[in-house]
N, C-alpha and C positions, 0 to 999 in steps of 0.2 A: 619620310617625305615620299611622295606619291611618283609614279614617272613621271605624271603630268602637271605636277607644280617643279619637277627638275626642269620640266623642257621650258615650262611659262618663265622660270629664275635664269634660264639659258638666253630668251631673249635682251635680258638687261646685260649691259656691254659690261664687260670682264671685271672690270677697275669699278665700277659698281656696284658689282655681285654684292662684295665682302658686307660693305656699310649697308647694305639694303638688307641682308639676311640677320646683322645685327639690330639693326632700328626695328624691321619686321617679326611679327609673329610668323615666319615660314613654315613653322610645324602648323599654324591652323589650316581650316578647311581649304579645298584648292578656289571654293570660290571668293574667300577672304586674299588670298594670296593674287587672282586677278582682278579684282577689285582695288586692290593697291598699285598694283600695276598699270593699272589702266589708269589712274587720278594720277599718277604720274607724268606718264604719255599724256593726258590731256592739259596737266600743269604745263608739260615741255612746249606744248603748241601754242597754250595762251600766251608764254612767255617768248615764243619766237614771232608770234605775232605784235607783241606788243614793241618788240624790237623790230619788227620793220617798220611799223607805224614811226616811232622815233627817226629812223633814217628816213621817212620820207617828210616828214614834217623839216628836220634837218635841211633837207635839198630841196624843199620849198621856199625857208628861212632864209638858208643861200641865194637863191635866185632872187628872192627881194631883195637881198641886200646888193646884190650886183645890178639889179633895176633902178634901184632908187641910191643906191651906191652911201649905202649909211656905213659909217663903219663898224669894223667887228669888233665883236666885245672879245 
């Protein structure tokens, strides 16, 4: 392993490393190795996006239902 796919394996958080080094080819190229990393990272953001969408939809759902005062399910 390259120094510079140790330092790219370093920014994935500790308690991740192990499962990521196993599921991954980390002996491939360093640009295979951030390439994975980064569909990661961008998985992590779709998916924090897609969770605020939900809370806001949520406390929109809320406020009608305190508007029009329907009960909750």
């Amino acid at each position: 392993m390259s120094y510079t796919q140790a330092i790219i394996l370093l920014g994935i958080p500790e308690e991740e490393r192990e499962s990521f080094v196993a599921e991954n080819d980390v002996a491939a190229n360093q640009g295979a190795v951030t390439k994975i990393t980064s569909e990661r990272d961008e998985l992590r953001k779709e998916a924090s996006g897609l969770q605020a969408a939900i809370h806001t939809e949520e406390s929109t759902i809320k406020t009608y239902r305190r508007n029009w005062m329907l009960p909750r399910e």
